[in-house]
C-alpha positions as CSV (number, residue, x, y, z in Angstrom):
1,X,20.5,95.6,28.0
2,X,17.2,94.4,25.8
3,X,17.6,90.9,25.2
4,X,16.1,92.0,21.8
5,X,19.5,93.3,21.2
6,X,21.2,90.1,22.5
7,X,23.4,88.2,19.2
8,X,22.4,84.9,18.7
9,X,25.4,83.6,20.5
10,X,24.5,85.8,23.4
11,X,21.0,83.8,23.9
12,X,22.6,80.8,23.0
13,X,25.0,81.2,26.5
14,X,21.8,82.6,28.7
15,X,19.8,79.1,27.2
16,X,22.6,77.5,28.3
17,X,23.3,78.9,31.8
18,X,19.4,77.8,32.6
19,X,19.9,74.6,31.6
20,X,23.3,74.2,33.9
21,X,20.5,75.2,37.2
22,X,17.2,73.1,35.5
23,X,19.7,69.8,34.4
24,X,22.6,69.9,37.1
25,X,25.1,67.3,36.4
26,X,22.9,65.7,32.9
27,X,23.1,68.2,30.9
28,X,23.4,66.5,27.7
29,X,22.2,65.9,24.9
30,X,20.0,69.3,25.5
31,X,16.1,69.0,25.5
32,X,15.5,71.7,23.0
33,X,11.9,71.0,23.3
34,X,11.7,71.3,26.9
35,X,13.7,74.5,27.2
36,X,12.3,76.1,24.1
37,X,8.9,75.7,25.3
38,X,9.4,76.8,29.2
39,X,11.6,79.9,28.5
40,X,9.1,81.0,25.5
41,X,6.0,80.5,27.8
42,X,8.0,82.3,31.1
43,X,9.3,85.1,29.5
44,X,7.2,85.8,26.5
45,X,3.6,84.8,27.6
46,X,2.0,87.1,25.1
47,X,4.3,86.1,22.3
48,X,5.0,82.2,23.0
49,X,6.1,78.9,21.6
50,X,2.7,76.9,21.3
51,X,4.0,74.4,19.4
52,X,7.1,72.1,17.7
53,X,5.6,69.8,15.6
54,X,7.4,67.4,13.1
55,X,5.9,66.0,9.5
56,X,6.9,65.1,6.2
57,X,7.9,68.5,4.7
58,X,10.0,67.8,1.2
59,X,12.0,71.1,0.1
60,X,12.7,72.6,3.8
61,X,14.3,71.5,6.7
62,X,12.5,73.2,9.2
63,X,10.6,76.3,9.9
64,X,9.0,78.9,12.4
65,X,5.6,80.6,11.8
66,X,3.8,83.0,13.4
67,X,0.1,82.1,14.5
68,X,-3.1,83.7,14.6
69,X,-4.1,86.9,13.5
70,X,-3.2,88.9,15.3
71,X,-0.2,87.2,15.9
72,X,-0.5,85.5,19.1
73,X,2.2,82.8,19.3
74,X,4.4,80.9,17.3
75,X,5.1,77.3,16.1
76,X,8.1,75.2,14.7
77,X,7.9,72.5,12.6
78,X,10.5,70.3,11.5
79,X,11.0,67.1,8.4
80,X,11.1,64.5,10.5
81,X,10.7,62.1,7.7
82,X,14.2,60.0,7.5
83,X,16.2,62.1,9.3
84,X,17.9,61.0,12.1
85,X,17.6,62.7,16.4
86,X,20.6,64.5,16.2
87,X,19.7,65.9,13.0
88,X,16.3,66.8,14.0
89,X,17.5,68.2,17.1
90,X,19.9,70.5,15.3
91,X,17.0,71.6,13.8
92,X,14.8,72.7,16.2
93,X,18.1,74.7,18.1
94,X,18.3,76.6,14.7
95,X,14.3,77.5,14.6
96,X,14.3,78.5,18.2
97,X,17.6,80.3,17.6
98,X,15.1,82.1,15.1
99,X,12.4,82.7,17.6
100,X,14.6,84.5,20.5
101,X,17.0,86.3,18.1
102,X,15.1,87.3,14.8
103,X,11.2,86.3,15.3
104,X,10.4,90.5,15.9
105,X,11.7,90.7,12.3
106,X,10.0,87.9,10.5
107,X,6.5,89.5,10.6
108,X,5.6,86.0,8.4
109,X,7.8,83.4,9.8
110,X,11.2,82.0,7.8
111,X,11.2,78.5,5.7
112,X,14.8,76.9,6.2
113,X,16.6,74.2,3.8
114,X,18.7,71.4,4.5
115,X,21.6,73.2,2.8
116,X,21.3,76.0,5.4
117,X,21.1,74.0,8.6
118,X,22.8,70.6,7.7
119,X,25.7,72.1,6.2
120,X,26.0,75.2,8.4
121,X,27.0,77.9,5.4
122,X,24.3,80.1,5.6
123,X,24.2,84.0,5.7
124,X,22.8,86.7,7.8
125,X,20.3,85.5,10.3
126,X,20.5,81.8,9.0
127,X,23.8,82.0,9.8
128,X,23.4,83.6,13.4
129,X,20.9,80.6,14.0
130,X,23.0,78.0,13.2
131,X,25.9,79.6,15.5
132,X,22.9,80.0,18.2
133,X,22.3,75.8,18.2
134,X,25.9,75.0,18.0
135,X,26.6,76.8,21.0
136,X,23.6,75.2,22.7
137,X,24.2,72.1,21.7
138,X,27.7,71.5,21.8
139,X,29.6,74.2,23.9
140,X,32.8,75.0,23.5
141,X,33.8,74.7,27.5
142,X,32.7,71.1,27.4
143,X,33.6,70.3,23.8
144,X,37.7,71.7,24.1
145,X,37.7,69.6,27.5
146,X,37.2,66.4,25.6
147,X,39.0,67.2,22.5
148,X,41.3,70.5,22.8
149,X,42.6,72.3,20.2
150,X,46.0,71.5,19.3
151,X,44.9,67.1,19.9
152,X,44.1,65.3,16.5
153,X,40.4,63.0,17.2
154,X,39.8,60.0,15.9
155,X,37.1,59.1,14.3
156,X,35.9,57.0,17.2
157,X,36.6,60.7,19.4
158,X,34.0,62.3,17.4
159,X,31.3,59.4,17.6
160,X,31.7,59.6,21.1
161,X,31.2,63.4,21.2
162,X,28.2,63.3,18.4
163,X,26.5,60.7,21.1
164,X,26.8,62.6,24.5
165,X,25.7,66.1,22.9
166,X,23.0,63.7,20.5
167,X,23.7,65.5,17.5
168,X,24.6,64.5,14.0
169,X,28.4,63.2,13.5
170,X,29.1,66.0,10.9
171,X,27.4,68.4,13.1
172,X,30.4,67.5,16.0
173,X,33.2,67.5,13.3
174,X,31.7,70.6,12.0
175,X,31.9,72.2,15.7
176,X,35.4,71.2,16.1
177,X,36.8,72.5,13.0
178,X,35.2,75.6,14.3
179,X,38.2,76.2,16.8
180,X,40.9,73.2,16.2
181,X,44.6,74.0,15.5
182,X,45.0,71.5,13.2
183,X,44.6,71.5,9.6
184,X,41.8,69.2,8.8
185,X,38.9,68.7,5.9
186,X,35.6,67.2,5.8
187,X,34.2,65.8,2.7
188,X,30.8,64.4,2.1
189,X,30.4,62.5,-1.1
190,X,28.3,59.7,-2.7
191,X,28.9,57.5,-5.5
192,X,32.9,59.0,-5.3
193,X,31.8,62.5,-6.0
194,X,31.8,65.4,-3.5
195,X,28.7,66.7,-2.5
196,X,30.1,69.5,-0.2
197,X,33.3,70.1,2.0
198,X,34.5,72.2,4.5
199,X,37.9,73.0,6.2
200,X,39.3,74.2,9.5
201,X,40.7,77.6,9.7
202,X,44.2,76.3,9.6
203,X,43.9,74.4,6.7
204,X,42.5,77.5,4.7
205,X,44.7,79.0,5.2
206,X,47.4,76.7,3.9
207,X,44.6,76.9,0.7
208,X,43.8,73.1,1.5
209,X,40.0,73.0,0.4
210,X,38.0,72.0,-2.2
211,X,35.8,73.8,-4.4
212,X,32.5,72.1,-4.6
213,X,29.8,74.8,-5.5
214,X,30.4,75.2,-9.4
215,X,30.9,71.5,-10.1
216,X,31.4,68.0,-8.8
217,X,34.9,67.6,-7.1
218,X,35.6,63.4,-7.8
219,X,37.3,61.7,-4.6
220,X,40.6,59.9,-5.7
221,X,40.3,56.4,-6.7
222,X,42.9,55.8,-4.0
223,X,40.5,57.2,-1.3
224,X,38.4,55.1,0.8
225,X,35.4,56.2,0.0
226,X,35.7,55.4,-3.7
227,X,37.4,51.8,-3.0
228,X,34.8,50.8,-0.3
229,X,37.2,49.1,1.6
230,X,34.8,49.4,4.8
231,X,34.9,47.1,8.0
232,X,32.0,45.4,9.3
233,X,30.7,49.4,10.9
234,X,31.4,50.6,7.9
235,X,34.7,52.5,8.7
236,X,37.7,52.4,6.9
237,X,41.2,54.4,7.6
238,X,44.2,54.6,5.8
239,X,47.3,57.1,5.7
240,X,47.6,58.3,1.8
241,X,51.2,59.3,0.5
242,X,51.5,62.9,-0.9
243,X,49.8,63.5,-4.5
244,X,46.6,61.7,-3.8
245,X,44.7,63.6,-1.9
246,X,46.8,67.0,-1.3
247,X,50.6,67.6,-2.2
248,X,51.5,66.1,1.5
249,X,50.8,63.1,3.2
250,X,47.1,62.7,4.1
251,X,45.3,60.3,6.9
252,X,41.8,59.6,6.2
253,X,39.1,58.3,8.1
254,X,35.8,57.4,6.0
255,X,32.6,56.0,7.6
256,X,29.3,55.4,5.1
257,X,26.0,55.3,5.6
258,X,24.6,53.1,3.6
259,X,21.0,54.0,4.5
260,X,21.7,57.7,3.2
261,X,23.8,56.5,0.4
262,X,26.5,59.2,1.1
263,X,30.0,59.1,3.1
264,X,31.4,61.2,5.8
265,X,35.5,61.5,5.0
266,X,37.9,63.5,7.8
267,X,40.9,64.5,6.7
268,X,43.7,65.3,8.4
269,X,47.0,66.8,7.6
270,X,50.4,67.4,9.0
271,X,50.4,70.2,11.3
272,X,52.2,73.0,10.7
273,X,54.9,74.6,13.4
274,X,53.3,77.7,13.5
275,X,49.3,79.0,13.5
276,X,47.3,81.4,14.7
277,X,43.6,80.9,14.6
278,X,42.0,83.6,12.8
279,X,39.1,85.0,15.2
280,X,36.7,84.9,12.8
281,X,36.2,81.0,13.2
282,X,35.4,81.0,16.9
283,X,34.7,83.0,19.7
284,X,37.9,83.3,22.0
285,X,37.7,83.5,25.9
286,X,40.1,85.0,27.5
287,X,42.5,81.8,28.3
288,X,42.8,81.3,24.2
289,X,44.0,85.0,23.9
290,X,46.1,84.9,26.5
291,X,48.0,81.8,25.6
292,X,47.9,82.3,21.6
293,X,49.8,85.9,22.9
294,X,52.4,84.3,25.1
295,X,52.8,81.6,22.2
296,X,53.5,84.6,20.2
């Protein structure tokens, strides 16, 4: 098989079998830099990476171009003004996703924005890219082993992932409502209004979501993020009777960052006694089919 015909998930497990042999036992956080450069330079030496290259770019997260004319290489470059590592690493996972899955169809390079790679919702090929860094980044082997699917994280749980793969924390709740069991919802808000939400496949499918493209959704004045009630990391937690966030009892963990003026809320909500994850939220091996069926 062409690895011009591999998906983007499909690159994202060969990226990550050569980094098993080139970083034995310290494999994470993954040097996207270091691997997107070597592989580009080994296996494409007519067609390379010649450069990743950050800067102050307003309007556009990151972005791949070709260079020369003709073409003769290519270069990332990322907003690295403000952003944090993990963000910026997420970053350049998506462009080189880009460069070994779609760069043969982007005769002129692609322009990405932050609602594409930060908030993962993108379509077509900015979608593919996104699922091509989160599989690098974070894989699902290593992830499940530290949090599997059916256990509820904390918040402290998901710090502790978002620091051994060195991504952003909503990048690592992100990738675990990608395949958990549970019903759960991320919010992120500022000044007590919603900026944008997702939800695990359970939970939409218990219609537990909010609706935050046509206008603001407003946190409940009983949430933590609206009172502020933050410790001195500034966490707060508190278990919400039914009615003020959804018609059951809700626990909420909040942590703000004040330097960003915005909040990061998980919420989670009693499990129900019986799910099946839909497939179209993750990729199942053969050990998830196999045990959802005997479940069954």
């Amino acid at each position: 098989m062409s690895d011009k015909k591999f998906t983007a998930v499909r690159w994202a497990l060969d990226m990550t079998a050569l980094w098993e042999v080139a970083a034995p036992g310290d494999r994470f956080p993954v040097d996207v830099e270091k691997i997107a450069m070597e592989v580009s330079a080994s296996r494409y030496p007519k067609d390379p990476l010649k450069a990743i290259k950050g800067g102050s770019l307003p309007g556009f997260e990151g972005a791949l171009y070709p260079l020369g004319e003709p073409r003769d290489g290519w270069a990332i470059i990322y907003n690295n003004s403000g952003i944090s590592e993990g963000r910026k690493r997420f970053t350049l996972a998506h462009e080189f996703g880009h460069y070994l899955a779609h760069r043969h169809d982007l005769p002129d390079g692609i322009k990405c924005d932050e609602k594409v790679v930060t908030r993962r919702n993108g379509k077509g090929i900015e979608k593919e890219a996104d699922e091509f860094a989160a599989y690098l980044l974070m894989p699902f082997d290593d992830f499940k082993a530290r949090i599997p699917p059916t256990e509820k994280p904390t918040l402290e749980d998901l710090l502790a992932c978002k620091e051994r793969y060195g991504v952003s924390l909503v990048a690592a709740i992100l990738r675990w409502l990608d395949y958990t069991e549970r019903r759960a919802v991320l919010v992120v808000s500022r000044d007590g209004g919603a900026l944008w939400s997702r939800s695990s496949g359970p939970a939409l499918n218990s219609r537990r979501f909010f609706r935050t493209s046509a206008e603001p959704f407003m946190l409940p004045d009983e949430s933590m993020a609206v009172r502020g009630d933050y410790d001195s990391d500034g966490r707060a937690h508190a278990v919400h009777p039914a009615g003020v966030w959804f018609p059951e009892e809700t626990e909420e963990a909040t942590i703000c960052y004040k330097a960003h003026d915005w909040c990061v809320t998980l919420l989670h909500l009693p499990r129900e006694l019986r799910y099946t994850p839909p497939l179209a939220y993750h990729t199942d091996d053969v050990v998830d089919r196999f045990t959802r069926g005997s479940k069954t």
